[in-house]
C-alpha positions in Angstrom: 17.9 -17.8 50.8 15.3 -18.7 47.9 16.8 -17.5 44.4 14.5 -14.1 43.0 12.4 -15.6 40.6 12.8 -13.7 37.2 10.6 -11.3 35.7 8.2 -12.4 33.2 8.9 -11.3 29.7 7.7 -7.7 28.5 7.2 -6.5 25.0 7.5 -2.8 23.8 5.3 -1.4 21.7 6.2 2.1 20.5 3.5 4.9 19.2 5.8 7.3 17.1 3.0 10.1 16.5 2.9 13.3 15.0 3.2 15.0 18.4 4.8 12.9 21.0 6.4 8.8 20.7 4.5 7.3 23.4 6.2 3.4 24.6 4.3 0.8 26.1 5.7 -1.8 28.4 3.4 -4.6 28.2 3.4 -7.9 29.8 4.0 -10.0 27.0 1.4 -13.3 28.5 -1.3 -11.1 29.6 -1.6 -8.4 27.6 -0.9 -5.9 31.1 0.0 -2.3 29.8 2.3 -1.8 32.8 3.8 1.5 32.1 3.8 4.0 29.4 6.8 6.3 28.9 6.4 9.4 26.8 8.5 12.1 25.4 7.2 15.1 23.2 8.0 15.9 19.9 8.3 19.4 18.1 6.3 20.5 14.6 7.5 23.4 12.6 5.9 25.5 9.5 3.5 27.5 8.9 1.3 27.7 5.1 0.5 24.5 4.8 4.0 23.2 5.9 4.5 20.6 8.4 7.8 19.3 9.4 9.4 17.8 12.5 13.5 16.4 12.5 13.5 12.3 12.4 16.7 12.1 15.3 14.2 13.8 17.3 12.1 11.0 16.9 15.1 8.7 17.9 15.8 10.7 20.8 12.1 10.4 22.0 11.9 6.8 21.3 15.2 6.7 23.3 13.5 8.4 26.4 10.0 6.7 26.2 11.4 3.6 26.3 13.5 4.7 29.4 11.1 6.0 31.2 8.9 3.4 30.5 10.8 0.5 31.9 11.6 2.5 35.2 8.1 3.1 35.7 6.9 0.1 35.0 10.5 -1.6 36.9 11.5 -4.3 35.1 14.8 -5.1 34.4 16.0 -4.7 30.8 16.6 -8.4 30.6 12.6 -9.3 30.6 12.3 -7.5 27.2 11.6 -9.7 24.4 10.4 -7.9 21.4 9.9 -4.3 20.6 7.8 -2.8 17.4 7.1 0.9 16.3 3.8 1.8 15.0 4.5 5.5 13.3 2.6 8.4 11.6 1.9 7.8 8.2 3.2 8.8 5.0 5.5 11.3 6.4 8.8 11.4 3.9 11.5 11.2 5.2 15.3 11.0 3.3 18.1 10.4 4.2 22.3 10.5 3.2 24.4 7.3 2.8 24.9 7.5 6.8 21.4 7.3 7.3 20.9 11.1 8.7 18.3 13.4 7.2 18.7 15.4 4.7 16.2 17.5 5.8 13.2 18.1 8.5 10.7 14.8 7.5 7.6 16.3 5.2 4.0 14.9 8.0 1.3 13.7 6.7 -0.6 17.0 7.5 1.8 18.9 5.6 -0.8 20.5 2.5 1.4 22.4 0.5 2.0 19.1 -2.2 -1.6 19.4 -3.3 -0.3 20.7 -6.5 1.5 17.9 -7.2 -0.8 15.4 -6.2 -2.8 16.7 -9.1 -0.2 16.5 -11.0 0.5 12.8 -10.7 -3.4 12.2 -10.8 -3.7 13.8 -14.0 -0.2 12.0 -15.3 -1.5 8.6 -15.1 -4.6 9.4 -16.9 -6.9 10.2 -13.7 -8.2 8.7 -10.3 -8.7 5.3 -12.1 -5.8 4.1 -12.8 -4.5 5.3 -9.7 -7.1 3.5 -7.4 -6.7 0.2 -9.3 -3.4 0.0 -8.5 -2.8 1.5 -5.0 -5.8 1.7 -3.7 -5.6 5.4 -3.1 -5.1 8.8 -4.7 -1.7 11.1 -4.4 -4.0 13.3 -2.1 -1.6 15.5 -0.6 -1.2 13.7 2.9 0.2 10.5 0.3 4.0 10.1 0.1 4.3 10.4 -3.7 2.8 13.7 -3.5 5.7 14.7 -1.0 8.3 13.3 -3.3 6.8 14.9 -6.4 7.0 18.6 -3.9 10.6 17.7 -3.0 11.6 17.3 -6.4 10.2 20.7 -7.6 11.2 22.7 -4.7 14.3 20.8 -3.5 15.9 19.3 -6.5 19.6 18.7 -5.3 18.0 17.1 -1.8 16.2 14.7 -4.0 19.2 13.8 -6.0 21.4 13.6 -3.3 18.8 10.9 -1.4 20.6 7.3 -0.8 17.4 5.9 1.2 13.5 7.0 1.4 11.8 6.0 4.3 8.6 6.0 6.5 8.9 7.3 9.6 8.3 3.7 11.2 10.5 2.7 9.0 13.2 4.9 10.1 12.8 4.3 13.5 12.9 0.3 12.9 16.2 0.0 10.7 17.8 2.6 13.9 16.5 -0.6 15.8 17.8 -3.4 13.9 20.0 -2.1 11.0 17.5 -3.4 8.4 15.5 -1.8 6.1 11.8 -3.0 6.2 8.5 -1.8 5.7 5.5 -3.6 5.9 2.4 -3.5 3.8 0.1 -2.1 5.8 2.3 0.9 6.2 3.8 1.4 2.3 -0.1 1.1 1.4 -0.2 4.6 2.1 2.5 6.1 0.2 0.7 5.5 -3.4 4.3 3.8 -5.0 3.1 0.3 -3.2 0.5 -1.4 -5.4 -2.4 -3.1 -3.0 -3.3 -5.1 -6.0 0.3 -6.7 -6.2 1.1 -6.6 -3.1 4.8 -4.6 -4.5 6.0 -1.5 -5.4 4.4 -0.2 -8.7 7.2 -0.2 -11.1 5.3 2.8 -13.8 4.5 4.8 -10.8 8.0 4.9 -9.2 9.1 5.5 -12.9 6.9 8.5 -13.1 8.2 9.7 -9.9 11.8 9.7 -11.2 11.9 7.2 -7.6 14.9 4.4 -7.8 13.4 1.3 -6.5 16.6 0.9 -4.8 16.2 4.0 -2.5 13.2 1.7 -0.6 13.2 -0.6 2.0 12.0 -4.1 1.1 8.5 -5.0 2.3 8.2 -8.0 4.4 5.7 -10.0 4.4 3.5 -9.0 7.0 3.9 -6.1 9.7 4.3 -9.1 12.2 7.1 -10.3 10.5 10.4 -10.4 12.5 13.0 -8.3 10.7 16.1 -9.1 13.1 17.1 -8.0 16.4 18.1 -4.4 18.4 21.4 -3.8 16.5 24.4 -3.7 19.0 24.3 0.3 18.8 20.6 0.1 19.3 21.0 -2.1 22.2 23.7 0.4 24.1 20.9 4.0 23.4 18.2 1.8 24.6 20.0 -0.2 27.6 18.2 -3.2 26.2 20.0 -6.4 25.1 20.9 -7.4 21.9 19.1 -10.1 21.4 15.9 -8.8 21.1 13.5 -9.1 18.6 12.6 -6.2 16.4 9.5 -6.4 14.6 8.3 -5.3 11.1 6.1 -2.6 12.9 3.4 -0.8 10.5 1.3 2.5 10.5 -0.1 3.9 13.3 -4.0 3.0 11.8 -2.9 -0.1 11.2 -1.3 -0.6 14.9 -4.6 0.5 16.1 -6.9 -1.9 14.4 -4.6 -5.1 15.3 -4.5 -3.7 19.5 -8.6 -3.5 18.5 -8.1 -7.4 17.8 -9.7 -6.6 14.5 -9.1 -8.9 11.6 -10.8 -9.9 8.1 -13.0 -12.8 9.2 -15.8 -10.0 8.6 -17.2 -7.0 6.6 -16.7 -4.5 8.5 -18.6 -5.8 11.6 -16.6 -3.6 14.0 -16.2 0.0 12.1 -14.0 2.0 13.8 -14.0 6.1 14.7 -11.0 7.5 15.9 -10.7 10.8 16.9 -7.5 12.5 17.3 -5.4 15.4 15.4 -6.7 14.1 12.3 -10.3 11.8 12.6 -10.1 8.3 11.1 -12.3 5.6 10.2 -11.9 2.5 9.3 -12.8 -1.3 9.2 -10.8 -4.8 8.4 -12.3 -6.8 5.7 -10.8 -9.0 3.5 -12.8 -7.1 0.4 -10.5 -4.7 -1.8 -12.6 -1.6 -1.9 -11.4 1.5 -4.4 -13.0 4.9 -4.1 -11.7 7.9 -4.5 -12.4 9.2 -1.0 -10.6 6.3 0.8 -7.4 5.3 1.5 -7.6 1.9 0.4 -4.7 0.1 2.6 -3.7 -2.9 3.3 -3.6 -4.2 6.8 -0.6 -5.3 8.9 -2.3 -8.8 9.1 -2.7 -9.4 4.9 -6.2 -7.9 5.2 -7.5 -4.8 3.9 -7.8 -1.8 5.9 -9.6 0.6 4.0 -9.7 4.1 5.4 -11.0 7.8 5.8 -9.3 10.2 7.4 -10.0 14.6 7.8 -7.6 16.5 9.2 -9.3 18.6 11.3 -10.5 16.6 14.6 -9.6 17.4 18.2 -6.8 19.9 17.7 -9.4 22.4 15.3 -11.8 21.7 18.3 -9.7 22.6 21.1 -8.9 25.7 18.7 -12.6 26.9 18.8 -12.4 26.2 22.6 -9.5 28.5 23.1 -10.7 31.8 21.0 -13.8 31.8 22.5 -12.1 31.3 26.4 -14.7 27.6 27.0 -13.1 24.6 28.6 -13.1 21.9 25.8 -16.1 20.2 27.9 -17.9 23.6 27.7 -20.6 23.0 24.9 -24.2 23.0 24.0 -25.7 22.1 21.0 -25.1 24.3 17.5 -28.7 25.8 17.9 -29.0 26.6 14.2 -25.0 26.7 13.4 -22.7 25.3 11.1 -18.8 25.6 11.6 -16.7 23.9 9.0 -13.5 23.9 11.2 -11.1 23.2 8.3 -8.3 25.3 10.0 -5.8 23.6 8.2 -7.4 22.5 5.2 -8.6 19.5 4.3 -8.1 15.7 2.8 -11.5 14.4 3.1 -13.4 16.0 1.3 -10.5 17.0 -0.2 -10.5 20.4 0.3 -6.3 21.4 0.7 -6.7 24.7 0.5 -9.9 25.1 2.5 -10.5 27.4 5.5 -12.3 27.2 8.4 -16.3 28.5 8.0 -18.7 29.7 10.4 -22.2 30.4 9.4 -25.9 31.2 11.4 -24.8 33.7 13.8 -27.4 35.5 15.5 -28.0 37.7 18.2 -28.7 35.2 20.7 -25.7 32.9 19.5 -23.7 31.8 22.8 -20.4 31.0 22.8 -21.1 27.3 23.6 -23.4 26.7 21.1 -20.3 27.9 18.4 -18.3 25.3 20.5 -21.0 22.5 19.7 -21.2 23.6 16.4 -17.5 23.6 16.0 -17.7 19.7 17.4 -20.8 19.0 15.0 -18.7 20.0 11.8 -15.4 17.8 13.2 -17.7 14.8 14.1 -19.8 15.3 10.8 -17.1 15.3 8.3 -16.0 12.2 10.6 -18.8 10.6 10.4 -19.3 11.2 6.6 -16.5 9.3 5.5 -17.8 6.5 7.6 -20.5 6.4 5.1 -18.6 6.2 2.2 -16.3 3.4 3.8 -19.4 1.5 4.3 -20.9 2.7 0.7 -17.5 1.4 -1.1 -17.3 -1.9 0.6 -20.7 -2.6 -0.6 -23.1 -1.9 2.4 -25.6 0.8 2.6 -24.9 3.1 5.6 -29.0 3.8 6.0 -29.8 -0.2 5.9 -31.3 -1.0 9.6 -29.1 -3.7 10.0 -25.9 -1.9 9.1 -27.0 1.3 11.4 -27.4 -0.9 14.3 -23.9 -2.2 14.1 -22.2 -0.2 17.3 -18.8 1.8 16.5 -15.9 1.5 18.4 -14.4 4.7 19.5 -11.2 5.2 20.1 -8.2 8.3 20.1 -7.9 11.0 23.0 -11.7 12.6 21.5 -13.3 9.2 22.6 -12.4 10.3 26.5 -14.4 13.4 26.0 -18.0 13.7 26.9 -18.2 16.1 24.7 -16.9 14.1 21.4 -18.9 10.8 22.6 -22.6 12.8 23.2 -22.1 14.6 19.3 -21.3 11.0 17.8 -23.7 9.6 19.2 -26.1 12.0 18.7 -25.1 12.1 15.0 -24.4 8.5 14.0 -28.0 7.6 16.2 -25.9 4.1 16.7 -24.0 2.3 19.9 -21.0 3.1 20.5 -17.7 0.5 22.2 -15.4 2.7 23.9 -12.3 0.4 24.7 -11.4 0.7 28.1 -7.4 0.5 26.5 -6.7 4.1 26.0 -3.2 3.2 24.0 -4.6 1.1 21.4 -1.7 2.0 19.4 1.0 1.2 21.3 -0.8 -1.9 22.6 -1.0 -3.0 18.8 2.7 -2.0 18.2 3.1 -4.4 21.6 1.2 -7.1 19.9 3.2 -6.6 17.2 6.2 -7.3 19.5 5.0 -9.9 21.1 4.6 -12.3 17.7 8.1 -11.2 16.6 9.3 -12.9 19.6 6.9 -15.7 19.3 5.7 -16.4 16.2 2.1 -16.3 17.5 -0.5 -14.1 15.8 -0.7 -10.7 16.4 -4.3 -10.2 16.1 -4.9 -13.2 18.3 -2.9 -12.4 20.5 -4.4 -8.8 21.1 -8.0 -10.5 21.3 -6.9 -12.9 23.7 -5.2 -9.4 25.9 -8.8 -8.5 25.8 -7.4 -4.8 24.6 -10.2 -3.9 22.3 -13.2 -4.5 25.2 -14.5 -1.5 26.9 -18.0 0.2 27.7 -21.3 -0.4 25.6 -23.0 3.2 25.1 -26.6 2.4 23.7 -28.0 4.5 20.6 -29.8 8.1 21.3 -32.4 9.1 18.6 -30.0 10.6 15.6 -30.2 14.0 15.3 -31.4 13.9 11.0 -31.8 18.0 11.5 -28.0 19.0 12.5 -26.8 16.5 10.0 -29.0 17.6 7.1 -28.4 21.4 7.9 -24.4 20.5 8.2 -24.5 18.6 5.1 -26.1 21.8 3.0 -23.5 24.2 4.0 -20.8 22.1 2.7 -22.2 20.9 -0.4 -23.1 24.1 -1.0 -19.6 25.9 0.1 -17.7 23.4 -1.0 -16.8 24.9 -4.6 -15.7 28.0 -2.7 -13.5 26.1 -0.6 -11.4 25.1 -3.2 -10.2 28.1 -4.3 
């Protein structure tokens, strides 16, 4: 009897998100997604607060992967690599065991905007701040967390032996090491883009020990060691194998888009989930105050906008007023701000939502369409300052023309793809891939084990192709009218 041949190698690439870790088991030659397990996670608070347990996240990485590997049946022997891709800037700290000391602070979690204008102000204004890191101590940044849990939790933040990431907690459970990478500690604004290192006067001015952190390897593709034999017995994988750097979930995303610095920002990217992101690799180093200016997991730049209300707000609006999401017309002389839980671009923490235009004849689809106008406005918005700050103007011919790639649950709407298109007026590439993060964690994976490029690697899986939706005449009298309300509420809001 002929010998059974033995299964081809897999990766694992893991998306740890702010509502559920999704893991991808992904042929590790071909790029194949060939099963995706998934496992929920719960968010607490209310006011502002947003808070989920980190062992939760171990557990649900624990269970993915599980199911994952039974769907997809392979033996546990064909893994090779595995990589987490989590939510950024979520703070999570932790005893001398490595256990929480408390629920992990998300990135959605509003209430440090105090203190993020505290810091701002304490080293002498945006200015100083964006030379260095890139960013501002908004209050979806780390340090701004930090600074809260040192004024409202003073013996937690004494009593802290490590500070992590919540891809970084997840990849020292894996291997026992304590990495980062820099696409990932870009976002906490106490890693310095323009030093590629921790900013010595800013983790001074945080009271932060340097020693609390995990080191930063060199690149997110960077293999950091393999599963730890503890690791190896929760995830019924073998020892042996390789456990990536792993980076941020936007960061993921752009390497399983095969997106790299050759370019300026030929391939601008929506993404439209809980929060709305945009983003582009170049290899410039742009600084405004309404981007994130991060680093990428490739050594690139990755600069980025992000709002916090997206889908979920949406899918709010489409619940009070009893519609199916898909329900919608057209604003018809609306304008809904849908800032339900503030928001950090503009930066508007303590905003609420705004609804203005009602009339008689107001349906409750057109509200709907309007409520998906605002979302995909303020999306669309920071897309123009990405392009504005990286030295390109967003109403040049030739920069209109470029198509956007879509991605996030939104871009399987009709719904969010017809108001994009009809407000950008440009193509759209919606990747067939509908895990793009996972599939760049898996990529991620993949190059531990091999030493082969990430980003090449995902552009040779073919992981970023997908649909070509042409341009529809841009609709200049929704976005005008859009516009107006918000410049013009906008001092309101931030009371």
């Amino acid at each position: 009897m002929a010998a059974t041949p033995p299964a081809p190698p897999v990766v694992i690439g893991v998306d740890s998100s702010t509502q559920s870790t999704k893991a991808a088991v992904v042929h590790a030659a071909t790029g194949a997604l060939l099963a995706v397990g998934r496992a929920p996670h719960t968010v607490t608070g209310t006011d502002g607060a947003r808070e989920s347990d980190p062992e939760q996240w171990w557990s649900a990485l624990r269970e993915a992967v599980a199911a994952g590997l039974a769907a997809a049946d392979v033996p546990p022997s064909a893994v090779t690599g595995i990589a987490v891709a989590g939510q950024q800037h979520g703070l999570v700290v932790l005893d001398a065991a490595g256990r929480p000391l408390r629920p992990a602070l998300l990135w959605n979690d509003t209430r440090s905007a105090p203190q993020a204008a505290e810091l701002t102000a304490a080293l002498g204004g945006p200015d100083p701040w964006l030379a260095r890191t890139g960013s501002l101590p908004v209050a979806s940044m780390t340090a701004a967390k930090w600074q809260w849990l040192r004024t409202h939790e003073p013996a937690v933040a004494a009593s802290a032996a490590a500070v992590r990431l919540p891809h970084d907690f997840l990849t020292q459970r894996l291997s026992g090491v304590a990495a980062t990478d820099p696409g990932d500690a870009s976002g906490t604004c106490w890693y310095s883009t323009a030093t590629s290192a921790y900013d010595p006067e800013i983790l001074r001015l945080l009271a932060l020990d340097p020693d609390l952190l995990p080191v930063v390897a060199p690149s997110g593709a960077t293999r950091v060691g393999t599963l730890t034999p503890a690791a190896a017995r929760a995830l019924a994988l073998p020892a042996g194998v390789a456990v990536a750097a792993g980076t941020g979930d936007n960061m993921a995303a752009a390497v399983g888009l095969g997106l790299g610095g050759a370019g300026l920002l030929d391939h601008p990217v929506v993404s439209l989930g809980t929060s709305g992101t945009v983003f582009a690799a170049t290899r410039t180093r742009p600084a405004a105050p309404g981007l994130a200016g991060f680093a990428a997991a490739d050594g690139t730049y990755l600069p980025l906008g992000c709002t916090l209300n997206c889908t979920l707000a949406v899918d709010r609006f489409a619940a009070l007023l009893g519609l199916d999401r898909e329900d919608t017309a057209p604003g018809d002389g609306l304008v809904v701000l849908p800032y339900l839980d503030g928001e950090r671009t503009p930066d508007l923490p303590h905003a609420t939502g705004l609804l203005t235009g009602l009339r008689h004849t107001t349906t409750p689809r057109a509200i709907l369409g309007a409520a998906y106008e605002g979302a995909a406005f303020t999306v669309l918005r920071a897309l123009d300052e990405l392009l504005t700050a990286c030295g390109l103007d967003p109403s040049d011919k030739e920069v209109r023309e470029r198509p956007l790639r879509l991605i996030g649950g939104g871009a399987q709407g009709r719904a969010w793809t017809d108001t994009v298109r009809r407000l950008s007026g440009r193509p759209l590439v919606v990747p067939a891939a509908s895990e793009l993060v996972a599939l760049g964690a898996a990529a991620l994976a993949a190059s531990a084990a091999t030493g082969e490029d990430p980003v090449a690697l995902a552009t040779a899986w073919g992981t970023g192709d997908g649909e070509t939706l042409p341009p529809v005449a841009r609709d200049e009298e929704t976005w005008h009218r859009i516009a107006g309300v918000l410049d013009r509420a906008a001092p309101s809001l931030l009371a």
